[in-house]
C-alpha positions as CSV (number, residue, x, y, z in Angstrom):
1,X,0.0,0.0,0.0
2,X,1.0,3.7,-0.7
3,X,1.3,5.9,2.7
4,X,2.0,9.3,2.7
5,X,2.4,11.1,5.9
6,X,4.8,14.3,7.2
7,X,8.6,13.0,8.7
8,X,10.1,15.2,10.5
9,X,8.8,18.2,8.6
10,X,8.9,17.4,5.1
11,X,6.1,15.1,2.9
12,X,7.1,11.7,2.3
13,X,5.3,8.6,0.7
14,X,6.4,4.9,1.3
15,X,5.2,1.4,0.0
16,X,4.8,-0.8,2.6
17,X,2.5,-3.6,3.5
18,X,0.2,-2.7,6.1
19,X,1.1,-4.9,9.3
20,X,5.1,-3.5,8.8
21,X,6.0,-2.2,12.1
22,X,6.9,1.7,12.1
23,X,10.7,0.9,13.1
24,X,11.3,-1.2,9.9
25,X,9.9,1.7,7.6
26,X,12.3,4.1,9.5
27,X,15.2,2.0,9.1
28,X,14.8,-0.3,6.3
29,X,12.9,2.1,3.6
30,X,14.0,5.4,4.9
31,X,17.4,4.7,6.1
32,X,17.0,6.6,9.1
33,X,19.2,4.7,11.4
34,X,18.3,6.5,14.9
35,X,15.2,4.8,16.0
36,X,16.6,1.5,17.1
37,X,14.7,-2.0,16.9
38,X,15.6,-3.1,20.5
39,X,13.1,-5.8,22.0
40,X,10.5,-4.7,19.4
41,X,7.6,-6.0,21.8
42,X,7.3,-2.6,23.0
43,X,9.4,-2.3,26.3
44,X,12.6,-1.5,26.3
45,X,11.8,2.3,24.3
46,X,15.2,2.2,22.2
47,X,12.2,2.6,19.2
48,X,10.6,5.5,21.0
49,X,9.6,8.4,18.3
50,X,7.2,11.1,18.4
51,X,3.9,10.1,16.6
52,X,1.3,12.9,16.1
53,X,2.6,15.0,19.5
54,X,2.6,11.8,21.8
55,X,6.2,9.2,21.9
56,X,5.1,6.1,21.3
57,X,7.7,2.9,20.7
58,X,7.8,2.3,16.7
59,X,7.6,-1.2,17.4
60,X,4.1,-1.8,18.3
61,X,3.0,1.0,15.6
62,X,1.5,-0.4,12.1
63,X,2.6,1.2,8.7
64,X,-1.3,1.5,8.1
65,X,-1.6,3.6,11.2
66,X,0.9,6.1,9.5
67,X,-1.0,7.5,7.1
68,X,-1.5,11.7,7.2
69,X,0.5,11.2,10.7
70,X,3.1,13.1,11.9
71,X,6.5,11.6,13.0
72,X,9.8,13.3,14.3
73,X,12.2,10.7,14.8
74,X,16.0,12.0,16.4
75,X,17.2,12.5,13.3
76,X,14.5,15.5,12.9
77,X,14.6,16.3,16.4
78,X,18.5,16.9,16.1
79,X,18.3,19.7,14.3
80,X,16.2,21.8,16.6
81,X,17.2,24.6,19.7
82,X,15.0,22.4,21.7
83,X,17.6,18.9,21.2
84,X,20.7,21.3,22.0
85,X,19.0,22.0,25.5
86,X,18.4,18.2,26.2
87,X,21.9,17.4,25.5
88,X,23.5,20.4,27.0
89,X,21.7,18.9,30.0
90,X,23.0,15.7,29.5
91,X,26.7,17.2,29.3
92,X,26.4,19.5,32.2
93,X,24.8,16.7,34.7
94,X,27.5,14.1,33.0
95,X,25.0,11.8,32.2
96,X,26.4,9.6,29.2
97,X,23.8,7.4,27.4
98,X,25.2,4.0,25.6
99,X,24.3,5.4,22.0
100,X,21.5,2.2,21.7
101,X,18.9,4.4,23.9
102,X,19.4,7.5,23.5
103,X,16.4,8.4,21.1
104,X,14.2,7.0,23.6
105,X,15.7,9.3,26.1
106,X,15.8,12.3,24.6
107,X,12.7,12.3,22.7
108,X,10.9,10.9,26.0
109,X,12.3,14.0,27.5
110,X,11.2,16.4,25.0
111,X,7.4,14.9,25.6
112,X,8.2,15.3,29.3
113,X,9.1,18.9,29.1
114,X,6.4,19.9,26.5
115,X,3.6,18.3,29.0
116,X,5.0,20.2,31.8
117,X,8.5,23.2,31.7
118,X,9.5,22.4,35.3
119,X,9.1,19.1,36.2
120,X,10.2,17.5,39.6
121,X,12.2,14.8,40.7
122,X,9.4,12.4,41.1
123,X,7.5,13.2,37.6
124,X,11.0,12.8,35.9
125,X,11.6,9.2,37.2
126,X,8.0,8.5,36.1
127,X,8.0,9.8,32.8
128,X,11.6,8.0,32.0
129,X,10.1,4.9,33.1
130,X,9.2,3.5,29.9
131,X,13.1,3.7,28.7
132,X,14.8,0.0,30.2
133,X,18.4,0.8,29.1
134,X,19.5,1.8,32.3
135,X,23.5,3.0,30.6
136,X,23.0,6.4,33.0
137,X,21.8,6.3,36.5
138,X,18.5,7.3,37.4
139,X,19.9,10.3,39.5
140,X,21.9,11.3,36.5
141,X,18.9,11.4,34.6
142,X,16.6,14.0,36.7
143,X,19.8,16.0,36.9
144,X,20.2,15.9,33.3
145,X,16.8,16.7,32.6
146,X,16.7,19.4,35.2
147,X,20.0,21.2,33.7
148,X,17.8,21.0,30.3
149,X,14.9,22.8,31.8
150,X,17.7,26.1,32.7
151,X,18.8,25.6,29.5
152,X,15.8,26.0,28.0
153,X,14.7,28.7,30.1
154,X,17.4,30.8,29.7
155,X,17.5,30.3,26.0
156,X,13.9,31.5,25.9
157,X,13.8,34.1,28.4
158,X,17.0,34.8,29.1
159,X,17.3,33.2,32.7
160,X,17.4,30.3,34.8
C-alpha cells in the first residue's frame, strides 16, 4: 500500500505492507538509522519516536496507522534549539547514554518537558520509566533533565 504522511517536517510517501512495524519503515525504507529496533515487543523504548505530539515505541506501531500522521524521529529532532538544550543537559549533569537508547531518552524528554516546563524529581523518574536501558543512573537522569529545563529557560527568556 502507498502511505503518505509528514517526517520530521517534510512530505514523504512509502510502500509498505500494512502490518510492517513503524521501526522497519524508518530503518529499512527510509534509512534513518536512529530509531533502534531493540526488543520490538514494545518495552525497552530504544524505538521510541514522536507520533502525532505523543512518543510512542515504533515497534508496536502499524505502517497502516501512519498515514497523514506526523512523525519526528531524532534525526529530525537533532536539528532543533529544543535537542541542544536536552543534551547540554545531558553534558552538564554528566549523564552519558550508551548510544542504543538515546532516542528513547531524549525524545521521551522532550514529551516530558512539553507536557510540563518544570518538572520535579518524582514526575522525571516516572515519565523516564518507559526507557529499560538503564546505561545512566536514574539520579543522572533527573539531573540531566533538570539542567535541560535552565537551559531551556534561559534560551527562551534569558534566565534560569
Amino acid at each position: 500500500m502507498t502511505i503518505g504522511f509528514i517526517l520530521n517536517g517534510e512530505n514523504v510517501t512509502v510502500q509498505a505492507a500494512a502490518a510492517t512495524r513503524l521501526v522497519d519503515v524508518l530503518r529499512g525504507t527510509l534509512r534513518l538509522p536512529g530509531t533502534r529496533a531493540g526488543c520490538c515487543a514494545g518495552t525497552c523504548g530504544a524505538c521510541s519516536v514522536i507520533f502525532n505530539g505523543e512518543v510512542v515505541k515504533s515497534c508496536l506501531v502499524p505502517a497502516f496507522k501512519l498515514r497523514d500522521s506526523e512523525i519526528v524521529t531524532i534525526e529530525g529532532f537533532s536539528q532543533t534549539d529544543d535537542y541542544q538544550d536536552i543534551i547540554h543537559g545531558f553534558a552538564e549533569a554528566k549523564a552519558e547514554c550508551c548510544g542504543f537508547c538515546d532516542a528513547g531518552k531524549i525524545l521521551t524528554i522532550e514529551a516530558l518537558l512539553n507536557r510540563n516546563h518544570r518538572p520535579q524529581r518524582e514526575e522525571i523518574i516516572a515519565g523516564l520509566n518507559g526507557i529499560k536501558c538503564r546505561c545512566t543512573d536514574p539520579e543522572g537522569l533527573v539531573q540531566a533533565v533538570m539542567a535541560a529545563v535552565e537551559h531551556r529557560r534561559k534560551r527562551l527568556y534569558g534566565y534560569s
